[in-house]
GUKOLKE-731272 format. One record per residue: x, y, z of N, C-alpha, C in turn. Coordinates in steps of 0.2 Angstrom, whole numbers, padded with zeros to 4 digits, always signed. Layout:
BEGIN
XYZXYZXYZ;...
This chain:
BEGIN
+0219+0459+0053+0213+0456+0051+0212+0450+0056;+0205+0449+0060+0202+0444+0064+0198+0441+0062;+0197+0434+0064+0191+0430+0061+0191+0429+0070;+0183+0429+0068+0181+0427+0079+0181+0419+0080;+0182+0415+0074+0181+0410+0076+0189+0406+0074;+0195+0409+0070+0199+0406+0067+0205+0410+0071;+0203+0418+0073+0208+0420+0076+0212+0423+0072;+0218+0427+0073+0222+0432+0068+0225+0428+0063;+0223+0431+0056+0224+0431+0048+0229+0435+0046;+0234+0432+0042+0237+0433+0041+0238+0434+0032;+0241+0438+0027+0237+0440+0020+0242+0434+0019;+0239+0433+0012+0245+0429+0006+0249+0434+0003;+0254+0433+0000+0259+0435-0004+0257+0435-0009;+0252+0434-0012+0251+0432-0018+0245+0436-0021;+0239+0435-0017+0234+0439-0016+0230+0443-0010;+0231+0449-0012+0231+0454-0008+0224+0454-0003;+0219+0450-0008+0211+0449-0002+0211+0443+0000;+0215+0438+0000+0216+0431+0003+0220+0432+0008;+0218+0430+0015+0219+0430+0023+0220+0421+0025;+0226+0421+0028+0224+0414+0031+0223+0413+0038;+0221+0408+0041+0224+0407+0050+0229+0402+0049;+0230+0402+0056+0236+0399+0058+0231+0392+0057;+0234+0385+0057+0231+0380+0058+0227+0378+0063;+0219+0376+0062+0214+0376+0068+0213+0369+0068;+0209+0367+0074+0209+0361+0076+0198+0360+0074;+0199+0356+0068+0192+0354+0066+0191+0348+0066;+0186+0348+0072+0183+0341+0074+0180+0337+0069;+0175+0338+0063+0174+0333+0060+0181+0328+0056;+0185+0333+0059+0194+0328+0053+0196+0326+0062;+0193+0323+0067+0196+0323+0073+0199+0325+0074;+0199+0334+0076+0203+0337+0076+0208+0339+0073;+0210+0337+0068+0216+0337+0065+0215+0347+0062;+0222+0348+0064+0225+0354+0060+0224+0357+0054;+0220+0361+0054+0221+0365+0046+0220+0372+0046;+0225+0374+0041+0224+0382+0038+0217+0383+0036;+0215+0391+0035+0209+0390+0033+0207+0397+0032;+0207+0397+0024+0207+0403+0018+0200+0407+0021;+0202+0413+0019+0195+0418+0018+0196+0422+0011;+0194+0420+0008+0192+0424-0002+0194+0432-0001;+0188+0435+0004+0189+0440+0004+0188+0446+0010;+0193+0443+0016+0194+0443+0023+0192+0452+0022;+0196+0456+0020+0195+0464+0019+0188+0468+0019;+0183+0462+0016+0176+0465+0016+0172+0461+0025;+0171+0467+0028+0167+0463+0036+0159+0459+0032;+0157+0462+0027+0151+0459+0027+0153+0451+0026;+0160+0448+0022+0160+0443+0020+0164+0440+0027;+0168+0442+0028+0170+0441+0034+0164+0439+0040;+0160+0442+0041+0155+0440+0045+0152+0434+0046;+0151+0434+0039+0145+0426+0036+0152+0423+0035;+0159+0422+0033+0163+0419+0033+0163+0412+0039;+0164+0419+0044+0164+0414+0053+0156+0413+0053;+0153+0412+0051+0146+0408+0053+0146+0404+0052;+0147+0402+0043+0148+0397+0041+0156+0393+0044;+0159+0395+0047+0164+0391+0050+0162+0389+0056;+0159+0393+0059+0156+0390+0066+0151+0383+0064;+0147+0384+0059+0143+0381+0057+0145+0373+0056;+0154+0372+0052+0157+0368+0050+0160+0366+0056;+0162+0367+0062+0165+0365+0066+0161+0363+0072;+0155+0363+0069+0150+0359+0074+0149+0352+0073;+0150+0352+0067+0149+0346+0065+0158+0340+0068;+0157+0334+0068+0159+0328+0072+0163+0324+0068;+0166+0319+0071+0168+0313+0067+0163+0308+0067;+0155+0308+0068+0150+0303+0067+0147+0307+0061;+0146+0315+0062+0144+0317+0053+0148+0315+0049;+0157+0316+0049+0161+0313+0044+0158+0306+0041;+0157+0299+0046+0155+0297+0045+0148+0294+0040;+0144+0298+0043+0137+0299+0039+0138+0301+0032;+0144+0305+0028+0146+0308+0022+0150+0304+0019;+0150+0299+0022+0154+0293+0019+0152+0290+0012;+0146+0289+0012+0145+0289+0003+0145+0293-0001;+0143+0298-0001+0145+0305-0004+0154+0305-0007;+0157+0303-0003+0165+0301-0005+0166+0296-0008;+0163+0291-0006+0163+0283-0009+0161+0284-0016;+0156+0287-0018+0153+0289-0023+0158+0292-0027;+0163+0296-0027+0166+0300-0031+0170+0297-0035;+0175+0292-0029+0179+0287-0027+0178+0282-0035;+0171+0279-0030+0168+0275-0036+0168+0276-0045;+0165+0284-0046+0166+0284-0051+0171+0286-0056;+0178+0288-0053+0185+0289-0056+0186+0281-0057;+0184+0276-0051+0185+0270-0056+0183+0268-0062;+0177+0271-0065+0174+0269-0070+0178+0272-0077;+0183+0278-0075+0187+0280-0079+0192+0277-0082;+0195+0271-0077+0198+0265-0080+0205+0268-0078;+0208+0274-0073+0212+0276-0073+0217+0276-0065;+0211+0274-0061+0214+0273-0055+0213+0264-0054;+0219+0264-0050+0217+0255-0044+0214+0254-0042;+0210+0250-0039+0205+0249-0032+0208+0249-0029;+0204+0251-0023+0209+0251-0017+0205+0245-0013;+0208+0244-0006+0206+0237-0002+0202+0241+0002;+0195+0241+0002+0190+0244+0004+0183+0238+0005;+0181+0236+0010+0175+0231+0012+0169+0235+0015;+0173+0241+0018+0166+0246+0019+0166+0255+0017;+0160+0257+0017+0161+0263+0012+0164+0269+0019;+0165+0267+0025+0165+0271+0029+0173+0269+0028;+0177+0266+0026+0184+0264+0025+0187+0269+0019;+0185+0275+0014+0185+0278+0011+0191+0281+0014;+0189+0284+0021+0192+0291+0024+0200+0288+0025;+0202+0282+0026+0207+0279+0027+0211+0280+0022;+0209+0284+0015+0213+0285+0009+0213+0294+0010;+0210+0298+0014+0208+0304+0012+0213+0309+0015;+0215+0314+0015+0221+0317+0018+0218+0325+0017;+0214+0327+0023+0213+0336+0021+0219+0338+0021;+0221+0345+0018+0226+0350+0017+0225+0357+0019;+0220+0359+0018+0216+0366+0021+0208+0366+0018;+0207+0372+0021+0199+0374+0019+0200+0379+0016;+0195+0382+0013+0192+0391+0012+0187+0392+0010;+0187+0395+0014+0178+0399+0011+0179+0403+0008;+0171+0401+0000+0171+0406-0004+0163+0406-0005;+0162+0414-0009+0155+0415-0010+0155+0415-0015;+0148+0411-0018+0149+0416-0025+0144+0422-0026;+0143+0424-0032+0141+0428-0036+0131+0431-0033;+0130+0427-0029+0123+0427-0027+0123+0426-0021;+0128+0427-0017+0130+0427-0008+0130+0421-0007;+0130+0416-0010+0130+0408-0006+0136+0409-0003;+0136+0405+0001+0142+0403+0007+0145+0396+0003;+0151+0392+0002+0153+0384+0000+0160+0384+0005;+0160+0380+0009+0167+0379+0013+0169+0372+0008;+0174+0375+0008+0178+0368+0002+0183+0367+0009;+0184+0360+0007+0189+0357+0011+0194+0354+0006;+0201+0354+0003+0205+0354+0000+0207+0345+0003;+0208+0341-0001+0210+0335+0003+0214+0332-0001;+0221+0328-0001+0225+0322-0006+0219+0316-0006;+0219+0311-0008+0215+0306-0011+0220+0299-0015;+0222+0295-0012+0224+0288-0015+0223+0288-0023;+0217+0288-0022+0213+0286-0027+0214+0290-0035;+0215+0298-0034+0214+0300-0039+0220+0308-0037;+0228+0306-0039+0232+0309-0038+0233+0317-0040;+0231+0316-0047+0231+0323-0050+0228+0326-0047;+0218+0326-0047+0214+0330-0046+0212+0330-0041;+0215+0327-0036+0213+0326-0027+0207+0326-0027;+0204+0330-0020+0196+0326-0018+0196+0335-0015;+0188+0337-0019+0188+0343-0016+0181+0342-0011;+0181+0343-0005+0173+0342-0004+0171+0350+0000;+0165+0349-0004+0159+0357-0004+0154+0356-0001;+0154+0361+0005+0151+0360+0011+0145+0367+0008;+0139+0367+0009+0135+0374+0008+0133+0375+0016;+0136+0381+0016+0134+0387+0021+0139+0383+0027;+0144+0380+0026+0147+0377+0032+0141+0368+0037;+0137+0366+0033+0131+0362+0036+0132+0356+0033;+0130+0354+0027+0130+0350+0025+0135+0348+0018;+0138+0343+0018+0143+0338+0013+0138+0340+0005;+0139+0344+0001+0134+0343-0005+0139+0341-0010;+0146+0339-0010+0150+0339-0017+0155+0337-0013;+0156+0329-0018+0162+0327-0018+0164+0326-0025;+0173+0330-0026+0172+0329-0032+0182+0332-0034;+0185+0330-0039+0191+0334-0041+0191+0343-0038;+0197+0344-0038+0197+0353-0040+0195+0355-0048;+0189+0359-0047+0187+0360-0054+0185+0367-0055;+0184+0370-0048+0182+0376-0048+0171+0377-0046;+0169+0371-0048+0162+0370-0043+0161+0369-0037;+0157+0372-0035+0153+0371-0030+0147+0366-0030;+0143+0364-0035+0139+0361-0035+0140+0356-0041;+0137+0351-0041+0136+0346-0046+0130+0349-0053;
């Protein structure tokens, strides 16, 4: 199994239509390394649209990171209101990402062929349910938010 843009996938142990790659270099995280899941590498049609929207995602920079900065802030913020996390020492919202730790991506589609590239991330802030952010079609930041299983708000 190949992806054109992630390079040879290797299956999981665990589930037999989940493919990984090796750790890839994504510029919006400055480069940094990450694995990077395909739901259901076995089917070309998903595979197809998978690398599109990963091409799509990799276009993107560490100034769009940036530009998504509220979007996180925002999340951030409102687990504070939960009365369960500490502030953290934050004077700008762009200072967010200083707390945020990606781990992998994966792309999944759902039920209606949308594309969502999640990016799995640790999070200071909120240790249990880390920070999941949902990218539609690989373009745009639409969700910042715990692991929940959504795509959208």
């Amino acid at each position: 199994m190949e992806s054109k843009i992630a390079g040879r996938l290797k299956p999981n142990e665990y589930d037999t239509d989940f493919f990984e790659s090796e750790p890839f270099p994504i510029p919006y995280f400055d480069n940094k390394k990450l694995p990077i899941g395909f739901v259901e590498a076995k089917h070309q049609p998903y595979l197809d649209s998978a690398d599109k929207v990963l091409q799509n995602f990799i276009a993107l920079n560490p100034i769009d990171k940036i530009k998504d900065s509220e979007i996180v802030n925002h999340y951030y913020c409102e687990t504070l209101k939960d009365g369960y996390t500490n502030p953290l020492n934050i004077t700008t919202t762009q200072e967010i990402w200083n707390f945020v730790t990606p781990t992998e991506i994966i792309i999944h589609w759902d039920e209606n062929g949308g594309f969502y590239l999640c990016v799995s991330c640790k999070c200071e802030w909120e240790e249990e349910h880390g920070l999941q952010l949902v990218f539609k079609d690989g373009q745009t930041l639409t969700r910042a938010g715990g692991h929940d299983g959504h795509f959208t708000d």
